[in-house]
C-alpha positions in Angstrom: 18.8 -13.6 3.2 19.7 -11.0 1.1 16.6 -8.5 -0.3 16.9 -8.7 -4.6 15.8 -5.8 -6.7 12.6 -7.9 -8.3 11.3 -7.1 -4.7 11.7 -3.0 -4.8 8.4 -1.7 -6.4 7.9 1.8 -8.0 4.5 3.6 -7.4 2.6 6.1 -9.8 1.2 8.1 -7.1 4.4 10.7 -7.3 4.1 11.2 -11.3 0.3 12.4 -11.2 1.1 15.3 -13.6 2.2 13.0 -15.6 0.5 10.4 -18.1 0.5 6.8 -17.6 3.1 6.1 -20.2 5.6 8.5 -18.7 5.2 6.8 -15.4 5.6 2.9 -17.2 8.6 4.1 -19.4 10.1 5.6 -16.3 9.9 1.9 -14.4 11.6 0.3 -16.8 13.8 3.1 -17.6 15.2 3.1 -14.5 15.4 -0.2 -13.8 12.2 -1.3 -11.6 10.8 -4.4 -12.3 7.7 -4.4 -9.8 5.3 -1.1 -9.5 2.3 -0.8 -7.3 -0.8 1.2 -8.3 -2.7 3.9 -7.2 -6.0 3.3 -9.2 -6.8 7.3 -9.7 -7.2 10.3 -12.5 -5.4 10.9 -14.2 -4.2 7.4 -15.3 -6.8 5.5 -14.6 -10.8 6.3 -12.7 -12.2 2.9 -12.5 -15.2 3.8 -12.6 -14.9 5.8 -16.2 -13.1 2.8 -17.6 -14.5 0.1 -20.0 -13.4 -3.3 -20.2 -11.6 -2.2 -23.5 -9.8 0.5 -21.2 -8.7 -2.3 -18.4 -7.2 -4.5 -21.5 -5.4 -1.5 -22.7 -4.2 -0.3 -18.8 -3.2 -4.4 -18.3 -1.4 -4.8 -22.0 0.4 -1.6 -21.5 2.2 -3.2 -18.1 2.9 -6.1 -19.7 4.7 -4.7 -22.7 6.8 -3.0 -20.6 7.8 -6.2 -18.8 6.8 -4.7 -15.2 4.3 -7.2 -13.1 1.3 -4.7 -10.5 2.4 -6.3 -7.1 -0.1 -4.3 -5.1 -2.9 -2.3 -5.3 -4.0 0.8 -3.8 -7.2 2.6 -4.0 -7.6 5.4 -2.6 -9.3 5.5 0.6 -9.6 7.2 4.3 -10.6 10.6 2.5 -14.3 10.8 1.1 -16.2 9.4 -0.4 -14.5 6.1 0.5 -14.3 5.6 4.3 -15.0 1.5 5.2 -15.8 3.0 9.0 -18.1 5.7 8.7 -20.9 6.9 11.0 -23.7 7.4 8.1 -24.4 3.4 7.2 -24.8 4.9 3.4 -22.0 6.0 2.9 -20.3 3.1 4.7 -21.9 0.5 2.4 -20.9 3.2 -0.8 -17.6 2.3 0.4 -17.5 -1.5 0.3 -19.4 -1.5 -3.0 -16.4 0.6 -4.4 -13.9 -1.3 -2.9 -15.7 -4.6 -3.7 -15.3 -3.3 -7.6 -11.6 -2.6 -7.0 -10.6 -6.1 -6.2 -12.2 -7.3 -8.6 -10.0 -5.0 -11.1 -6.9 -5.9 -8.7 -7.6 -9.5 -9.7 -7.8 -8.9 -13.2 -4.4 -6.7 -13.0 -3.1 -10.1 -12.0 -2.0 -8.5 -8.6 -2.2 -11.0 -6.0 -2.8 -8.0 -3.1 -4.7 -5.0 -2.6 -4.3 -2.4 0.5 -6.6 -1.7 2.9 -6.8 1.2 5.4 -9.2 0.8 8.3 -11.2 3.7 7.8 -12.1 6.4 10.8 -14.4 7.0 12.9 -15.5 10.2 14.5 -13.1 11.4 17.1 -15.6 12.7 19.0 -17.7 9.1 19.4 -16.5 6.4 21.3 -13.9 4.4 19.0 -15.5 0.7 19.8 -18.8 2.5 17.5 -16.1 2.8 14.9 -14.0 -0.4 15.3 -17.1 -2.4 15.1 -18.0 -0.5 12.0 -14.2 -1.5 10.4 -14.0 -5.0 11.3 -17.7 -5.6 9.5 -16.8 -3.9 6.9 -13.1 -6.0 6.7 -15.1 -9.2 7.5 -17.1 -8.2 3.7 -14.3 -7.2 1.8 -12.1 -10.4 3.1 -14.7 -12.8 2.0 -15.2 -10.9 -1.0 -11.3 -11.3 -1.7 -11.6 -15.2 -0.9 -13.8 -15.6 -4.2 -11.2 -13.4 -6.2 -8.0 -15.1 -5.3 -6.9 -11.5 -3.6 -5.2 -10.8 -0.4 -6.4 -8.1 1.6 -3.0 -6.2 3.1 -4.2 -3.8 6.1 -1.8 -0.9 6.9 -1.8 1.0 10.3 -1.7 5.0 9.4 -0.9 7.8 11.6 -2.5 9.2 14.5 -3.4 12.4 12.5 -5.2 10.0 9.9 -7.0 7.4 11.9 -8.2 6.6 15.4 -8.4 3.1 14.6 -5.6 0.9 13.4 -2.4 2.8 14.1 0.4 0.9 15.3 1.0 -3.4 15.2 -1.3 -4.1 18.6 -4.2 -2.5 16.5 -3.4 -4.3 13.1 -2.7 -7.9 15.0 -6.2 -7.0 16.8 -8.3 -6.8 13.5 -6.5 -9.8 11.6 -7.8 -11.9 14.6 -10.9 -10.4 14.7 -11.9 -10.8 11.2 -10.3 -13.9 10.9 -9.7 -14.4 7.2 -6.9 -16.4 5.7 -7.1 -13.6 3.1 -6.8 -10.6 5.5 -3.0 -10.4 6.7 -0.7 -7.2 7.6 1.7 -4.7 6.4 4.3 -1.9 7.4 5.2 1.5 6.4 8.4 2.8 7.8 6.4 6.0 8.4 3.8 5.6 11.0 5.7 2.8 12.0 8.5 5.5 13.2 5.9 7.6 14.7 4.6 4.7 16.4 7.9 3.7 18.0 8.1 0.8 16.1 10.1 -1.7 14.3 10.5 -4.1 11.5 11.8 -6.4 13.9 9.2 -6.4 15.9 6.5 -6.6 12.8 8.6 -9.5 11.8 8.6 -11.4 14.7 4.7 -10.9 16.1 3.1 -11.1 12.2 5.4 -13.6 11.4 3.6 -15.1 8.2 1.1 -12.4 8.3 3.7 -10.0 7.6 2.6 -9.3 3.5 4.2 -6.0 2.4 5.7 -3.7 3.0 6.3 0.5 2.5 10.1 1.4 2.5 10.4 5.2 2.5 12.7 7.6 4.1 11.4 10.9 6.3 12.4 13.4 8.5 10.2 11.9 10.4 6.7 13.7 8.5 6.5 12.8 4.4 7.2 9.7 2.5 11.1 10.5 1.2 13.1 9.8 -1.7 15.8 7.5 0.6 18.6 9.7 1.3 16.0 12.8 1.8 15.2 11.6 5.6 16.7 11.0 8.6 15.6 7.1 9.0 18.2 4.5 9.4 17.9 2.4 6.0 21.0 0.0 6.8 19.3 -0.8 10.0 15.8 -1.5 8.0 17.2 -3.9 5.3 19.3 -5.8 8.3 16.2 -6.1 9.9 14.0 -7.2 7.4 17.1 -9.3 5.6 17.2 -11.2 9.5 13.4 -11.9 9.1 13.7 -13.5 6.4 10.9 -11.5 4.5 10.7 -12.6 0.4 7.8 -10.0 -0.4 7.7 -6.8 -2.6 8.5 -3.1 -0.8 7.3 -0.4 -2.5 9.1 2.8 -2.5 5.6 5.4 -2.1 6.5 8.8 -2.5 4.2 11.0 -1.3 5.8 14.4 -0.9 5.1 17.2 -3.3 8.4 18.3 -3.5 8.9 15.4 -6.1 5.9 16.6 -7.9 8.1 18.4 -11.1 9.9 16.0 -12.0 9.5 12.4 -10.1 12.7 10.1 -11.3 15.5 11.9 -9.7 14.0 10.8 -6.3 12.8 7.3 -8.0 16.5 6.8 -9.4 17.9 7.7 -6.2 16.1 5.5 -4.3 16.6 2.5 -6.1 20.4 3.5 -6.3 20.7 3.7 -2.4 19.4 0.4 -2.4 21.4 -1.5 -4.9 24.6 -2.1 -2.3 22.2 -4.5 -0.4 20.8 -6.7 -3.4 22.0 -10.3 -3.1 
């Protein structure tokens, strides 16, 4: 099945010197129809934000005709960290990301990312897996009330000791054991992890709820075209799998920082020879 553009998502992360409006004209500008969100300053803080503020933030998306198909807050950097050693800051955590679905709801997204968290690399990692999956376990119940799905994505080795590669991410789903828990890929840990769509595809099968589709060389989340990973492979794979959900093109890199739609455009552009 071929992949169609309504499923290639733009992300705001890349136009952070830039305000909110720039980054919503730009979508629609250049032709994206789906954006995910990065729920930080400067176009949005939740927690500095009134209700009046969310209406605003939710109209704003709407008028530009553009529908929030994830949601990302940020995590794995402090003061958010669902796996922490010090229980306070652990539960500070879960109390902030129990507020963000609530605003992911309320977005009308019907997902919000998850990282697992770290522990200390110098304590035995069961401490800290025991810590993530209780912490999952509350956020994926949480979720269940709000009509969101929790998407967990495995991060590099020089991020997390926990859920790295697709034997980690499998081993959490099934040991939280949520219907509203279920798994994702990006295309860069998952090269670093000697990994493959394919291979997502076939062990998550239904579990397998979003995806990241950047380029790299293999470090940084490319503009595609920028990196040395095989895109023409990627879409065959994921066009064989028959996968129907959103990818999101996250640019991370700071080389985009000046001036982000050159690298949005030519992303979307090197994908628009595979839209069905």
């Amino acid at each position: 099945m071929k992949i169609q553009k309504r499923q290639i998502a733009g992300m705001n992360l890349v136009y952070k010197f830039y305000s909110f409006d720039y980054f919503l004209d730009a979508m629609e500008r250049l032709g994206y129809e789906s954006i995910e969100i990065l729920p930080n300053a400067p176009h949005f803080y939740v927690p500095d934000l009134s209700s009046g503020d969310m209406a605003a933030i939710r109209q704003k998306i709407a008028d530009h005709h553009l529908k929030v198909i994830c949601y990302t807050p940020d995590q794995c950097s402090y003061p958010v960290n669902i796996s922490y050693h010090s229980e306070v800051a652990r539960r500070r955590s879960i109390q902030s990301l129990t507020r963000q679905i609530e605003v992911c709801s309320y977005l009308g997204s019907g997902q919000m990312l998850l990282t697992s968290g770290y522990g200390y690399f110098d304590e035995p990692k069961e401490h800290a897996w025991e810590r993530m999956i209780d912490s999952l376990g509350q956020l994926s119940r949480k979720a269940e009330r709000e009509g969101v799905v929790l998407v967990l994505e495995p991060i590099r080795t020089d991020e997390t000791n926990l859920v790295t590669n697709l034997p980690a991410l499998k081993k959490a789903i099934l040991e939280v054991g949520s219907p509203n828990l279920k798994g994702m890929l990006d295309t860069s840990p998952m090269y670093y992890a000697g990994e493959s769509i394919a291979q997502y595809a076939r062990e998550l099968g239904d579990d397998l709820w979003h995806i990241h589709l950047i380029d790299g060389r293999p470090a940084g989340h490319l503009a595609w075209g920028d990196g040395i990973f095989p895109l023409e492979q990627y879409i065959r794979e994921i066009e064989e799998s028959g996968y129907e959900r959103y990818m999101t093109i996250e640019l991370t890199s700071a080389e985009y920082y000046n001036d982000p739609n050159p690298a949005m455009e030519q992303s979307m552009n090197a994908l628009r020879p595979y839209f069905g």
